[in-house]
N, C-alpha and C positions, 0 to 999 in steps of 0.2 A: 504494500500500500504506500502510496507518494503522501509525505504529508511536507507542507511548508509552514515554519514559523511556530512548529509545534501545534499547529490545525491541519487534521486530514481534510482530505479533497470532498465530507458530510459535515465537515463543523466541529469534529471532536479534537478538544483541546486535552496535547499528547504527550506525556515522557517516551522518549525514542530509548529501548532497549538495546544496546549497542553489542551483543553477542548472537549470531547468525548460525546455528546449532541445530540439533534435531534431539528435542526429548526422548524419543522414541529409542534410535542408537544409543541415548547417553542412559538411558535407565530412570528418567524421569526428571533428570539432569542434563540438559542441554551442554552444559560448559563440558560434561564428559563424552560430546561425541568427538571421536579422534579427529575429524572433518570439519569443527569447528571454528570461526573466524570472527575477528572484529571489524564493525567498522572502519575501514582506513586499510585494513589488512589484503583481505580480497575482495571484499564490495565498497565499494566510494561512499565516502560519509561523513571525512572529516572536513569541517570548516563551509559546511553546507547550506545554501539555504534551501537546499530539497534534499528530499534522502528516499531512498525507494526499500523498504523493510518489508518481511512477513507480517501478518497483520497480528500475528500472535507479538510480537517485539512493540506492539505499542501499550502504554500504560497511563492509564486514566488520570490528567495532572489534573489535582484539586485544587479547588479558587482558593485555598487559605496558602498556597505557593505561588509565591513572582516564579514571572520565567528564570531569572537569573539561578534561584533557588531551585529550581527544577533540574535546570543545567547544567548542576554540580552534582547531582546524584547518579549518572549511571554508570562511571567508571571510579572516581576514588571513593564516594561514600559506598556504592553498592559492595567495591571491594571490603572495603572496612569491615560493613554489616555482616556479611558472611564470615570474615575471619572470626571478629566477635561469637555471633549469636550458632552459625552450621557448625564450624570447625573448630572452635576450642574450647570447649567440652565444660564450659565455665556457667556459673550461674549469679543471681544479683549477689550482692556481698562477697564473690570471689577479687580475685586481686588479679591484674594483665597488666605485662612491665612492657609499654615501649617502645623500640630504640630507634633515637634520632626524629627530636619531637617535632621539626616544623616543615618537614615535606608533606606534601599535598596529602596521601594515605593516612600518615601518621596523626594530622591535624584532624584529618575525620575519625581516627579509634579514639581520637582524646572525645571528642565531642560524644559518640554514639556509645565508647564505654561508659560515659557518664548516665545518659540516656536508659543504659541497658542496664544499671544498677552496679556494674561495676565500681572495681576500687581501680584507678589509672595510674600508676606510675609512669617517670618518662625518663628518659635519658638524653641530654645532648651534651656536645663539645663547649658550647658558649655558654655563658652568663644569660646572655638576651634572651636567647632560645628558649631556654628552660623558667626564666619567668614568661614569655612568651605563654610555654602551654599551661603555667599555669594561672595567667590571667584567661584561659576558656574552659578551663575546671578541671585539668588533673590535679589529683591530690597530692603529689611530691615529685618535685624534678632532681633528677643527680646528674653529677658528669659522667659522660662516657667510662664507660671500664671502672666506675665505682661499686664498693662493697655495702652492698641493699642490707636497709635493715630486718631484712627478712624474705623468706623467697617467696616467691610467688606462683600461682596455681597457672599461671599460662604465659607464654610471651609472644608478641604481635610483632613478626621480624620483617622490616623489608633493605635490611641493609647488606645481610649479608656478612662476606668475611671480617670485616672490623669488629662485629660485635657478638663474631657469634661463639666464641671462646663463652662471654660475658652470660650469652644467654642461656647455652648449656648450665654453666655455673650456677646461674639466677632462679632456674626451676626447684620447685620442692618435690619428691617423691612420686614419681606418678603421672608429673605435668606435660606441658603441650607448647610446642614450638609451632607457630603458624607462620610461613613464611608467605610472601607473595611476592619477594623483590629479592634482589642482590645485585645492591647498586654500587656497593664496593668489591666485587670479586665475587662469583661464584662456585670456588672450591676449599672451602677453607677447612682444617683439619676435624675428622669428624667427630673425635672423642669416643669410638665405640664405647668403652669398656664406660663410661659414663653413662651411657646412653642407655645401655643392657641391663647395667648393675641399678641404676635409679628408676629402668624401668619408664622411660621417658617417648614421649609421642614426636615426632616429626611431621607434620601435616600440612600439605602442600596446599596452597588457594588462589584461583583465579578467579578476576570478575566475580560475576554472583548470576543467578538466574532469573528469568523474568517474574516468577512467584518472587524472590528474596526481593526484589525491587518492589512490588508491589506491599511487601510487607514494610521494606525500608521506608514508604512513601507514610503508610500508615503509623508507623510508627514517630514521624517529624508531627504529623497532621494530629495524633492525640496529645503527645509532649510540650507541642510547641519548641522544639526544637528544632534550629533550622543551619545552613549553613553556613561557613565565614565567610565571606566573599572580598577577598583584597579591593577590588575595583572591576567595572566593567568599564569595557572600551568597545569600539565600531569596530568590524571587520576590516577595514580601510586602516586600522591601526593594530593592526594583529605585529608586524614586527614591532612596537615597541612592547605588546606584553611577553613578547618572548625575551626583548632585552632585558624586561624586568625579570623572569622566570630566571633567567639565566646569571644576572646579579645575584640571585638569594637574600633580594632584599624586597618579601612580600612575608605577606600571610594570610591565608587561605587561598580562594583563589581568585584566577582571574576569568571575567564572563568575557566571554565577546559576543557582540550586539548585531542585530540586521536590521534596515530600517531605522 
């Protein structure tokens, strides 16, 4: 279905589901069909002011969301919400450490662990940073590669080899590594005998499915919680949000506008 401006071609106002999959092959799980694609990937999608999707990838945007708020949900928050709520086996009052608080992903587990009743630690390199997440409500920031006052029931990793000695370390008996990124190296030493003897999960995540968005949606819409949005700008100004992107001198994110 061709929709423009987040309006199909009947009038329904639309979050566009951005994983092009087959429930069917994936087991009710689309993100598991091995044939799977994103937008941008092998169907045209990014930076669009038309998109052509299955009609199952559209998702009903509620009037208590701006577009811009809309916008941001179906690549880092939907990622978020599935690490969170599918894959790490955590419940409200559990505890999720994680690392490298002000990238785009990580900005959304601070907000949606909050949301979800978790307890959010954070980890970053700067001073800024780490009050940064916790001016949007984690409850303690440490530096990088510091000794936590206690471990914790999951951690939310998309960094990869820098932190992931730290993460292993970081879990309590039992727990859960959700990875979705590895932005600094993807081979870092694996720790078996850590991993076996503690009895520790490693659980891989992508994206999220067109249910988990619809629940993500539901969930902003009873909380009243909603996104952070750095700034939005025109499409006609798309290279300076990437010079900003590429500064690392934002937070949250950035919308880009049509019209």
């Amino acid at each position: 279905m061709r929709t423009q401006q987040g309006v199909t071609v009947d009038g329904r106002e639309v979050i566009v589901h951005g994983v092009v999959g087959s429930t069917a092959v994936g087991q009710g799980d689309e993100t598991l069909d091995p044939k799977r694609s994103l937008l941008s990937e092998m169907y045209p999608g990014t930076f669009a002011e038309r998109v052509r999707v299955p009609a199952r990838n559209l998702i009903d945007k509620p009037a208590e969301l701006t577009w811009a708020e809309a916008a941001c949900l179906p690549v880092a928050y939907l990622t978020a919400y599935r690490m969170i709520q599918t894959k790490s086996e955590t419940s409200a009052g559990d505890t999720i450490l994680v690392q490298g608080a002000a990238g785009g992903v990580a900005t959304a587990l601070i907000v949606l662990g909050k949301a979800l009743g978790r307890k959010v630690w954070v980890t970053s390199r700067t001073q800024e940073k780490r009050d940064w997440a916790l001016s949007i409500g984690a409850d303690a920031a440490f530096e990088s590669g510091a000794r936590l006052p206690g471990k914790v029931d999951a951690v939310m990793e998309t960094v990869g080899e820098a932190t992931w000695d730290h993460s292993l370390k970081s879990l309590r008996p039992g727990g859960t590594i959700v990875i979705s990124g590895a932005t600094s190296g993807a081979n870092p030493p694996a720790d078996l005998n850590r991993v076996f003897f503690l009895q520790l999960r490693v659980v891989g995540s992508t994206m999220g499915t067109a249910d988990e968005l619809r629940e993500l949606v539901g969930l902003l819409v009873r909380t009243g919680v909603r996104p952070i949005i750095d700034r939005e700008l025109p499409m006609d100004r798309a290279a300076e949000a990437f010079a900003a992107m590429d500064s690392g001198e934002i937070h949250g994110k950035i919308v880009l506008t049509i019209g």
